[in-house]
C-alpha positions as CSV (number, residue, x, y, z in Angstrom):
1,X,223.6,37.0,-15.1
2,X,220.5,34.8,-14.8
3,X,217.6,35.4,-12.9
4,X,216.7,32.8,-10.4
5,X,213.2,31.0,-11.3
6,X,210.5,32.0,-8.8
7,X,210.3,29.4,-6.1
8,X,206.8,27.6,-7.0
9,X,204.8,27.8,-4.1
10,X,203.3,24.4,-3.5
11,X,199.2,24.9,-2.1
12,X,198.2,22.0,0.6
13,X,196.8,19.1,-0.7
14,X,192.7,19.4,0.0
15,X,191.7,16.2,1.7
16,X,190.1,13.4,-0.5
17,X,186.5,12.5,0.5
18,X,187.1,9.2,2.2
19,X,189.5,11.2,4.5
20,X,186.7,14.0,5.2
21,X,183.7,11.4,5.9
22,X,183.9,10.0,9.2
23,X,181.9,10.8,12.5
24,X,178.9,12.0,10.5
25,X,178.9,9.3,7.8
26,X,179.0,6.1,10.4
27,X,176.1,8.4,13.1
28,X,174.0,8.7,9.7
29,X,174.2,5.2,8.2
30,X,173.9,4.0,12.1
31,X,170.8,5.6,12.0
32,X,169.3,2.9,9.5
33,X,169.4,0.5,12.2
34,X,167.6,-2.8,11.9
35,X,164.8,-1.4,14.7
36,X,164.5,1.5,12.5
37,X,164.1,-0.7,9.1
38,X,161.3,-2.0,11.2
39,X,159.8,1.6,11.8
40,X,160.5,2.8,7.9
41,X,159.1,-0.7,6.7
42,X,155.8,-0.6,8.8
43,X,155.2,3.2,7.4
44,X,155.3,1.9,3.7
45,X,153.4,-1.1,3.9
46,X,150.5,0.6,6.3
47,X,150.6,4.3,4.3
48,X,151.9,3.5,0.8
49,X,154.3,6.2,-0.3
50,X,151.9,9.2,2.1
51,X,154.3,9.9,4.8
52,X,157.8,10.1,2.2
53,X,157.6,14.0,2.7
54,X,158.5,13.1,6.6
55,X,162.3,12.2,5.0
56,X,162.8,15.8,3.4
57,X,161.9,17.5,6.4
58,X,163.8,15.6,8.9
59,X,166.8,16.2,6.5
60,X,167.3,19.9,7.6
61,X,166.1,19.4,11.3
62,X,169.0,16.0,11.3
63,X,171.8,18.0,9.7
64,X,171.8,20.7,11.8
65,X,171.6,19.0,14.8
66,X,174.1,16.5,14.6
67,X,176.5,19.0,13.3
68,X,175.6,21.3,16.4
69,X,176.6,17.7,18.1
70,X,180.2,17.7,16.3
71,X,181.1,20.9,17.0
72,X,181.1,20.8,21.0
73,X,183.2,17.9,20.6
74,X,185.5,19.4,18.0
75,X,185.3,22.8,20.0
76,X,185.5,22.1,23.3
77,X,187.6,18.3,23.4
78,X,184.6,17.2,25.4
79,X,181.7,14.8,24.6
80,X,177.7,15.9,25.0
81,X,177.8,14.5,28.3
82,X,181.3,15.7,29.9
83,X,180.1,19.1,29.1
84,X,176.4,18.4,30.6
85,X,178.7,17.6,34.0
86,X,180.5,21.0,33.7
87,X,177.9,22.9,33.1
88,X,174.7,21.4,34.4
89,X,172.9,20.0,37.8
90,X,173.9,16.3,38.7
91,X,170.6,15.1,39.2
92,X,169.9,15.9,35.4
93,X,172.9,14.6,34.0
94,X,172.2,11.2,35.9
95,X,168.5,11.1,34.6
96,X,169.4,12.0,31.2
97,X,172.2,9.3,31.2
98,X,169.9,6.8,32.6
99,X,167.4,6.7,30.5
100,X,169.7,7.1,27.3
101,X,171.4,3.6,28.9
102,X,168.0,2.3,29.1
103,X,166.5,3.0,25.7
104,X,170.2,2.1,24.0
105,X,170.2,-1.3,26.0
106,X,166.9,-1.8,24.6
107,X,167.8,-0.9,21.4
108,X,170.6,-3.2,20.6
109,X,168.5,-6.0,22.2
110,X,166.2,-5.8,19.7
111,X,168.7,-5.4,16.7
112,X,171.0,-8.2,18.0
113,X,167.0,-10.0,17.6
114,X,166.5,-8.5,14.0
115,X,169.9,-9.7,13.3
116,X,169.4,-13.4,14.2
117,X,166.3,-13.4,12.5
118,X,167.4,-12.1,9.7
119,X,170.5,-14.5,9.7
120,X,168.0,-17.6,10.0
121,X,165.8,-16.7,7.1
122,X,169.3,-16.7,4.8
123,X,170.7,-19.9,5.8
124,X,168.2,-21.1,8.5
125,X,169.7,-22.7,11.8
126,X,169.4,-21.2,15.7
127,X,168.6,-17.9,15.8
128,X,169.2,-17.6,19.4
129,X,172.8,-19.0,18.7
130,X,173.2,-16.4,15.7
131,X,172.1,-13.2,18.6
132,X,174.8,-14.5,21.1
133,X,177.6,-14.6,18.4
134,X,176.5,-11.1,16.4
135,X,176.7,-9.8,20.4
136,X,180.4,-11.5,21.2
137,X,181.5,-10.2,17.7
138,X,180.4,-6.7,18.1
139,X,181.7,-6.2,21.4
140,X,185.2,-7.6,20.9
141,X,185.9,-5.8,17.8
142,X,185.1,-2.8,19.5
143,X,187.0,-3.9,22.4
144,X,190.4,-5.0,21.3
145,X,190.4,-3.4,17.9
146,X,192.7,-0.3,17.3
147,X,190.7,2.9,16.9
148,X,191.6,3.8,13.3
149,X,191.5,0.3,11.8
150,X,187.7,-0.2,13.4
151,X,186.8,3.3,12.0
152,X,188.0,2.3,8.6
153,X,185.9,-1.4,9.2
154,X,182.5,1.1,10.1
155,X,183.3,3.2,6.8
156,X,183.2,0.3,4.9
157,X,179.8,-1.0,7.0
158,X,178.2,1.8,5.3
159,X,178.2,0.0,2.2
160,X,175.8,-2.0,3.6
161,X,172.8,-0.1,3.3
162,X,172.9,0.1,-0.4
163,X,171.1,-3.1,-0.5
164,X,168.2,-0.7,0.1
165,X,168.9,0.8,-3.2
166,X,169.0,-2.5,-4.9
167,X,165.7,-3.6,-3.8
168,X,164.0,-0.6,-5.4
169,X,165.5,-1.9,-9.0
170,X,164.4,-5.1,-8.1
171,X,160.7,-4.0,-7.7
172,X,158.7,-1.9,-10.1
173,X,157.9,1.7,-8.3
174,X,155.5,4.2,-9.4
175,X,158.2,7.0,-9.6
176,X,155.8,9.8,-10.9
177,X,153.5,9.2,-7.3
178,X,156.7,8.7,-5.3
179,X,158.0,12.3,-6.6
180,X,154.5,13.8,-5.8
181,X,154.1,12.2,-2.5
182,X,157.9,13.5,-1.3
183,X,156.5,17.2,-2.2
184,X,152.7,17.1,-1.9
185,X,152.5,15.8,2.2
186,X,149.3,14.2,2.9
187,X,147.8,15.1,6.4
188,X,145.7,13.1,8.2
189,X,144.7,13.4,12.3
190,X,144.1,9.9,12.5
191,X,145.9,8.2,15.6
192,X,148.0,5.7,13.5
193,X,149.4,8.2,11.3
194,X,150.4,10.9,13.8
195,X,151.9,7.7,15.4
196,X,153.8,6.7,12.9
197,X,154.9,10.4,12.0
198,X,156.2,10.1,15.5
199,X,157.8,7.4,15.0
200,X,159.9,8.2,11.8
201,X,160.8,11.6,14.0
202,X,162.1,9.4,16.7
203,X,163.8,7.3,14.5
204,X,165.7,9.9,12.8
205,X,166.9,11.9,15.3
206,X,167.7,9.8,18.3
207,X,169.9,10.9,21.5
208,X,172.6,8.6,20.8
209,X,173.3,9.5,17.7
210,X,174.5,13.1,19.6
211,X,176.7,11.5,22.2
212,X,178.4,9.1,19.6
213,X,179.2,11.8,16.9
214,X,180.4,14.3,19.7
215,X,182.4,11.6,20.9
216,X,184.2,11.0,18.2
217,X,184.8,14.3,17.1
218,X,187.0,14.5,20.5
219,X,189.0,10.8,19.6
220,X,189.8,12.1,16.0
221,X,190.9,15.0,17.7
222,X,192.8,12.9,20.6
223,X,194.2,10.8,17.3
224,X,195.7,13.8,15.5
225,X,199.2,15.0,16.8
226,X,198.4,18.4,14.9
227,X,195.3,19.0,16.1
228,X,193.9,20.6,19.2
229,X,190.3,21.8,20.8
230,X,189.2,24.6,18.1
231,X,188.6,26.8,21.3
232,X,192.5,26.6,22.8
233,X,193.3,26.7,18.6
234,X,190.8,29.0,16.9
235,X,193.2,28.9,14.0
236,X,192.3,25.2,12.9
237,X,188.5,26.2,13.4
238,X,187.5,26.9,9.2
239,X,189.0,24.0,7.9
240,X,187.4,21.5,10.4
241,X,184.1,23.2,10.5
242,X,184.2,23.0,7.2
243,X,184.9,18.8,7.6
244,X,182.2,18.3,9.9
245,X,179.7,20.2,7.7
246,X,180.5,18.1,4.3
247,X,180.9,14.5,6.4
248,X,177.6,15.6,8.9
249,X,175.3,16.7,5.7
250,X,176.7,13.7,3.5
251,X,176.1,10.8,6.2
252,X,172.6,12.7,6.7
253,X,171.6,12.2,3.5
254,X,172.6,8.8,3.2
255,X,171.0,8.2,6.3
256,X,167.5,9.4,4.6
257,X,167.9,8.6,1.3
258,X,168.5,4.8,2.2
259,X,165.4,5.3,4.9
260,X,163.2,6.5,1.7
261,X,164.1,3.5,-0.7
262,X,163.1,1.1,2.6
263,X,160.1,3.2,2.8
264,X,159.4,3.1,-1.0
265,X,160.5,-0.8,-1.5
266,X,158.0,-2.1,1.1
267,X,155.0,0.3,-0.3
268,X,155.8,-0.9,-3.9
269,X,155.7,-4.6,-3.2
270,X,154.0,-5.1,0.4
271,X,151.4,-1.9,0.4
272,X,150.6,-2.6,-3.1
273,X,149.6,-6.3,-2.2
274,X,147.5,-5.2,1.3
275,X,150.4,-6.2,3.0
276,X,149.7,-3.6,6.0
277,X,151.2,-4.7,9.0
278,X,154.6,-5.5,9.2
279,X,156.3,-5.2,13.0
280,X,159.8,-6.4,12.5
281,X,162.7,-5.9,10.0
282,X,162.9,-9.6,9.2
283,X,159.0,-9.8,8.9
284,X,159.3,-7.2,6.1
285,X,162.1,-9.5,4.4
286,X,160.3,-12.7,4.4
287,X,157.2,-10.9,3.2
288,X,158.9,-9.5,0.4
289,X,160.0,-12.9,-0.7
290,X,156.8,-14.4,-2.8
291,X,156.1,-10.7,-3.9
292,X,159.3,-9.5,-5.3
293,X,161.6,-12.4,-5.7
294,X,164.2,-14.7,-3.7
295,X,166.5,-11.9,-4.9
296,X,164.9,-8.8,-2.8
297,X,164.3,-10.8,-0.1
298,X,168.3,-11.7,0.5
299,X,169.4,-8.2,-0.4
300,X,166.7,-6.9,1.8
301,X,167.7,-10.0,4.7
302,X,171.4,-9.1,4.2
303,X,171.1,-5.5,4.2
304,X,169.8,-5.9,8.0
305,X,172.5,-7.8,9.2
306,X,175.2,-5.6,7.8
307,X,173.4,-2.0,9.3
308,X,173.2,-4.3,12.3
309,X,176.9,-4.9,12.6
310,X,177.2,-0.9,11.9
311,X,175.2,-0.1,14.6
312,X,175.8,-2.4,17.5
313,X,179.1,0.0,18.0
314,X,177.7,2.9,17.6
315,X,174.3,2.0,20.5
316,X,177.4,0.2,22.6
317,X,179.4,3.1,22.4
318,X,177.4,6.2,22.7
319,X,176.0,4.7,26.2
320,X,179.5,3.9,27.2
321,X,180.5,7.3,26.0
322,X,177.6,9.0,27.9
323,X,178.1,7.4,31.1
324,X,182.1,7.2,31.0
325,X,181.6,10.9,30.8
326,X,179.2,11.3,33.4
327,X,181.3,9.8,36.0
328,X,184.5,11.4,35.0
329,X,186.7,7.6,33.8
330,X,188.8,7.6,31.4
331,X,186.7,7.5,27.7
332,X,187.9,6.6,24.4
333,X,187.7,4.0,21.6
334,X,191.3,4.8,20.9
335,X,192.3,3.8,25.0
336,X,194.0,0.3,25.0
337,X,191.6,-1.3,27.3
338,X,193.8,-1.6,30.4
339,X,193.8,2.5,30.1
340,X,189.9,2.7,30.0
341,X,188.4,-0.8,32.4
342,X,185.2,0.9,33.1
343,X,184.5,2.7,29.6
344,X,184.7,-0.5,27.8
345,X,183.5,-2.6,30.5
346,X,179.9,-0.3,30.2
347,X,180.6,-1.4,26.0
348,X,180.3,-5.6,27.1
349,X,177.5,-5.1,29.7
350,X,175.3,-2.9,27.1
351,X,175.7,-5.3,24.5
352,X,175.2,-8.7,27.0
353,X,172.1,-7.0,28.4
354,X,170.7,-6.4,25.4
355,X,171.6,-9.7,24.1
356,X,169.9,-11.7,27.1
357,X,166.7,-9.9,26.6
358,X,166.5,-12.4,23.3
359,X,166.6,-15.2,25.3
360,X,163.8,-13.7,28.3
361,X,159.8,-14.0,27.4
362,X,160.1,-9.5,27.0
363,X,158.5,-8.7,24.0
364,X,160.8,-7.1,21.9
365,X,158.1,-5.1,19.8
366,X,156.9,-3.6,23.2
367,X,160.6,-2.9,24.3
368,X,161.0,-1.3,20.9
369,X,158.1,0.7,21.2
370,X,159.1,1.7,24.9
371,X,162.5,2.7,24.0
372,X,161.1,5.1,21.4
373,X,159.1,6.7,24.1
374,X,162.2,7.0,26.3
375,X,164.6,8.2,23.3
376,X,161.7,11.0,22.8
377,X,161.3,11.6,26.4
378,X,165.8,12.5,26.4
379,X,165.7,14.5,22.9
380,X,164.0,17.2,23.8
381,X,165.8,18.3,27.1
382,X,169.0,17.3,26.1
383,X,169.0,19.0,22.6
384,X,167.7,22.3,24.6
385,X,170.7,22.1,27.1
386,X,172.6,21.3,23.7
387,X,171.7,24.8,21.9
388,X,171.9,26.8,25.1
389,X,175.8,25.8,25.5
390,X,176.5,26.2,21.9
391,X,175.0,29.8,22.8
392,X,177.7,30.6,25.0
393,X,181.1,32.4,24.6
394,X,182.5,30.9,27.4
395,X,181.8,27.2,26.6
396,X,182.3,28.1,22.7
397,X,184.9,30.6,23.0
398,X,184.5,32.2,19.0
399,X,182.6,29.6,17.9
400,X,179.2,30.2,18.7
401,X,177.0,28.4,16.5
402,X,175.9,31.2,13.2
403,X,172.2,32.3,13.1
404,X,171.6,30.2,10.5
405,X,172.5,26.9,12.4
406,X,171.0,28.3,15.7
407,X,167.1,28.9,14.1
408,X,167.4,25.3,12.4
409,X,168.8,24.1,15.5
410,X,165.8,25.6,17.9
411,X,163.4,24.5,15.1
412,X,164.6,20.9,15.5
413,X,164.5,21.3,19.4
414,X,160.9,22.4,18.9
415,X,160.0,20.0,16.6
416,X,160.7,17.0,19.0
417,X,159.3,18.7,21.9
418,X,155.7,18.5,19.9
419,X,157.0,15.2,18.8
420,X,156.7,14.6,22.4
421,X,153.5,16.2,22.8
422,X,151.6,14.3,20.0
423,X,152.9,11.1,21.6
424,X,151.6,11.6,24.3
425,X,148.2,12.7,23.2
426,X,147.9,9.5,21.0
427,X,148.6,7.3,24.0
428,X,145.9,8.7,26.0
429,X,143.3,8.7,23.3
């Protein structure tokens, strides 16, 4: 008589990468925004390669943050702001929403501006014509494009930014002083470099970069048939923890990594040539072009329009998200738009506002700069409200956030609240 063969057991599949990278990938490329390919561009003409070491320390202070960000959506099925209206007073879950709307507004004004610019430099022609189209573009595709499918397009976005890395072959960099300067920080009191230390802290860690990864932690969620809140089903909580942490760390990285080579391409080529005062993304492009080439200039002109297509979205969305939420409508990238009128309708205002500002006599460096002051002004409060409900059993059920991600999460909180401070304290001096 013949045994039977032992059944083979067959072990899940583990999910490939493309399928783990999502939320955190598109928040951290987002994060390279044309307005902040101004910011990185201005600190490496002005300082050279001195202020690199501000990219490794915003690493930790980023990544723990924004995964603190995923996991109240993932947890509780709620965005940052539905769970500031549970759990907070009105009055400052209207402020906070307000002035987010503002400085986003603000924000994609001035990229739909970078864009244009950026656009006419490549192939010349109206810039003013090349800001409404980028604008009418960006909000349809986010309007009438199925959830998954405009995911996938933002994955692919990403890509974009590895024009940044191309420049830096293009030019010749002093690696041995770039490696020293990223370990060995150089300090200095002076007003215009706590400024711009400021202003790379701003840039990396910005309020809507909370409220769009939260929110679509909750729409992946909503997408999956299988999946639930990790606090009504604590039995799906290690795998997707363990998701957020490999997608949030990896876009983070990206996000800094592509922010250095920006940083190290315009202190190689502009820096080195006393080239010191750059204001906008497309001035550090055309600057670049009788220093390093026709060729850096279009990777470096391109690179901007495609991180401004990636981000338009993500600014669009994250005020939608915040104030959708806020006022209890229906929310959701993955609504048809009949289902969600006032969610997406807060997507075509955000991005027409900010695309007639172009066409006003507002400075758009001064808007900029203003919108950095207001994004530092939310950070603060909102990421304390932020650790104090990740802090609670109730709200978090098991999932509490380890002491490991708390200290790095309070050291963060901290670390913009000063950010606030020094601001401050420059301005009045």
């Amino acid at each position: 008589m013949q045994t039977a063969a032992p059944a083979v057991v067959k072990q899940p599949e583990r999910p490939k990468l493309l399928q783990i990278l999502g939320p955190g990938l598109i928040t951290g490329a987002s994060d390279d925004d044309p307005s902040g390919i101004a910011t990185y561009s201005q600190v490496g003409a002005q300082f050279g390669y001195g202020l690199a070491w501000t990219l490794v320390l915003t690493y930790p202070l980023m990544c723990a943050i924004q995964e603190i960000s995923a996991r109240i959506g993932r947890v509780t099925g709620a965005g940052i702001a539905g769970n500031l209206r549970k759990y907070y007073p009105a009055w400052l879950l209207n402020g906070v929403v307000g002035l987010l709307l503002l400085a986003n507004t603000i924000n994609i004004g001035a990229d739909l501006g970078a864009m244009g610019a950026a656009l006419r430099l490549l192939i010349g022609g109206p810039q003013l014509l090349y800001v409404a189209l980028f604008a009418i573009v960006s909000a349809l595709l986010e309007i009438f494009v199925r959830y998954a499918r405009y995911v996938s397009v933002l994955k692919w976005l990403t890509l974009s930014l590895f024009a940044y890395v191309g420049t830096v072959f293009v030019v010749q960099v002093p690696w041995a002083d770039v490696g020293y300067a990223l370990v060995v920080p150089s300090l200095s009191w002076k007003t215009d470099y706590v400024v711009a230390v400021v202003a790379v802290l701003g840039t990396t860690i910005s309020p809507y970069l909370f409220f769009w990864q939260a929110g679509e932690e909750v729409e992946d969620e909503q997408e999956r048939p299988e999946a639930s809140p990790l606090k009504r089903a604590p039995e799906q909580g290690p795998s997707e923890l363990s998701r957020i942490r490999v997608d949030t760390y990896l876009g983070m990285a990206l996000s800094n990594l592509i922010a250095l080579f920006i940083i190290i391409t315009t202190a190689a080529t502009l820096n080195a040539h006393g080239m010191t005062d750059i204001q906008t993304s497309s001035q550090a492009a055309e600057a670049l072009r009788p220093i390093a080439g026709n060729f850096a200039f279009a990777i470096f002109a391109a690179g901007i329009i495609g991180t401004g297509l990636l981000t338009l979205p993500v600014l669009a969305g994250s005020a939608a998200y915040a104030l959708g939420e806020a006022r209890g409508w229906p929310v959701g990238l993955a609504r048809k738009p009949q289902q969600a009128k006032a969610f997406y309708g807060a997507i075509a205002v955000a991005t027409i506002i900010g695309a007639i500002m172009n066409f006003t006599p507002i400075d758009p460096i001064k808007a900029l700069f203003w919108s950095a002051v207001v994004n530092g002004v939310v950070a603060a409060p909102v990421m304390t409200m932020m650790m104090i409900l990740t802090m609670r059993r109730d709200i978090m059920g098991s999932f509490t956030l380890p002491r490991p991600l708390l200290t790095v999460g309070w050291l963060a909180t901290i670390v913009m609240a000063l950010t606030i401070v020094a601001m401050v304290v420059t301005s009045i001096r």
